[in-house]
N, C-alpha and C positions, 0 to 999 in steps of 0.2 A: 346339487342342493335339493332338486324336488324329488328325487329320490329319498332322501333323508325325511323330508315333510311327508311325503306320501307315507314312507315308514312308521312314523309319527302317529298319524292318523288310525290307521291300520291296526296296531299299536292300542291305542286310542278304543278303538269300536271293537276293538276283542276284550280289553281289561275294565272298560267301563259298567256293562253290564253282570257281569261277578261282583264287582267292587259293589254294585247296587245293588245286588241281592244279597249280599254277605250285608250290608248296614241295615237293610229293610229287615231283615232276621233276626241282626242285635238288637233292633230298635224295640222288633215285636216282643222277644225276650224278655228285657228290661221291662218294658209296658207289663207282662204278664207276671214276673217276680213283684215289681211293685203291686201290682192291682193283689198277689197273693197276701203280700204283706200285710198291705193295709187293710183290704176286705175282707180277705178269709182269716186271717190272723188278728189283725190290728193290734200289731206288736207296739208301735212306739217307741222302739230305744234305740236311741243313737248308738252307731258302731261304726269305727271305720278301719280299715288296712291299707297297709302300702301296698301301692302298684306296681309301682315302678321308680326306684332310684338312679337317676343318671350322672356319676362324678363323684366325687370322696372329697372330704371336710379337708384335703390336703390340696384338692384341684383349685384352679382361681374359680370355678364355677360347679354349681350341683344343684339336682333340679330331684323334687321330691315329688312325686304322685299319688294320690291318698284315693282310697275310693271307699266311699260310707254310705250308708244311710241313715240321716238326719233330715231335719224340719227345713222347709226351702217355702217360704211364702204361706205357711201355716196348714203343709202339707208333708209327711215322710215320704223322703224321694230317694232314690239311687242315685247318689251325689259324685262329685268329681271336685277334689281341690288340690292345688298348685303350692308350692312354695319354691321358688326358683331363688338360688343366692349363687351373685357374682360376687369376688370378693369381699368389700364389706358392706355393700348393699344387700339386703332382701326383698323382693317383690314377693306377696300373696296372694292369689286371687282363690275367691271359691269361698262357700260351698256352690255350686253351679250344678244344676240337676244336668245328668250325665245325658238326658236326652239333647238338650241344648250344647253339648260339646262336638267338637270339630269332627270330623269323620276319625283320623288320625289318632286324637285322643281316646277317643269310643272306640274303636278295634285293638289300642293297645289295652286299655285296662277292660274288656269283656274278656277274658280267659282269667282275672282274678275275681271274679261275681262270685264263684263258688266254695273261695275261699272268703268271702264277703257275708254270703248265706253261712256257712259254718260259722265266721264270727258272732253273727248274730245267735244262732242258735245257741252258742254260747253262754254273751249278755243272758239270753232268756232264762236258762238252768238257774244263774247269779241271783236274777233280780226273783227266780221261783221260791229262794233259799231267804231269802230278806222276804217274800211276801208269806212264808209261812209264819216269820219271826211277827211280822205285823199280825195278823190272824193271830197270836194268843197273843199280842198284846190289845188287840180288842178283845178277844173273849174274856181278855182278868177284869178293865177297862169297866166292860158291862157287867161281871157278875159282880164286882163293885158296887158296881150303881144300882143293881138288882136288889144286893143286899143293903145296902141304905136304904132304899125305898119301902123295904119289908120293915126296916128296924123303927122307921119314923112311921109308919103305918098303925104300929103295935105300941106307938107311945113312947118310942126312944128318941132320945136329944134331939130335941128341934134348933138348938142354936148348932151345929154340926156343919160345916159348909156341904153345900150340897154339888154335886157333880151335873152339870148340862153338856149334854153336845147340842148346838145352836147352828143353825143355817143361818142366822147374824153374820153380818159382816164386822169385822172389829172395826171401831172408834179411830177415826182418823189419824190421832193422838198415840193408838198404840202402834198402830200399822208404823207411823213415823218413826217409834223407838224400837221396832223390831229392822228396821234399814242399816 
């Protein structure tokens, strides 16, 4: 038996320090994609992919691994969320910033990051495509309002409704009927 223990050990003080320096690497990783994100980038958009699927909708159990990044405590983080269903129960846990996940959890879903970044990169192109659509619809918006300004200027209909954009907050009253 202390053969076995001594193997153990042995064992033990060979695998521990890789096992530490491969997590202190993912960690730094993760730390560095985020800090790209949010400081160099300051993307914003949630995106997430699967990690990792374990079992089929035909197994008594299947466990779904999501790995995104989304808002976590009023922060975009490198997320990790669970949805595990036995039979006809479902547990969810998450979004849980992927730093605070188990060792276990953190080395299976770090080899899909880069597929995570390509998602994102993605989002961005989409949301590039809707931000030009917004940009002429502000520039009609204001040459609108440009052109009413000139036409009331020179003496044209003053009963006309006029256009504001307002840093007003709306009227408690409307805020309630836009809910």
């Amino acid at each position: 038996m202390s053969k076995k223990v001594r193997k153990a050990i042995e064992t033990l003080q060979e695998l521990s320090p890789k096992l530490n320096d491969t997590t202190s690497a993912a960690n730094d990783t993760v730390a560095k994609v985020e800090a790209f994100l949010n400081d160099q980038c300051s993307i914003g958009l949630p995106c997430w992919i699967l990690a990792e699927r374990i079992g089929s909708k035909e197994a008594p159990s299947e466990q779904h691994v999501w790995l995104g990044y989304d808002r976590v405590d009023g922060k975009f983080r490198v997320v990790v969320e669970q949805l595990i269903r036995h039979e006809d129960q479902e547990e969810h846990t998450g979004p849980k910033p992927w730093a605070s996940c188990s060792r276990d959890l953190k080395l299976n879903t770090l080899p899909k990051l880069p597929k995570l970044l390509e998602a994102i990169a993605e989002e961005a192109c989409k949301m590039a495509e809707k931000n030009d659509t917004a940009i002429s619809a502000i520039e009609t918006i204001l040459t609108a309002m440009s052109d009413e300004k000139d036409s009331e200027a020179k003496g044209g209909d003053k009963d006309k409704k006029k256009l504001k954009i307002s840093a007003e907050q709306p009227k408690e009253e409307e805020t309630a009927n836009a809910t």
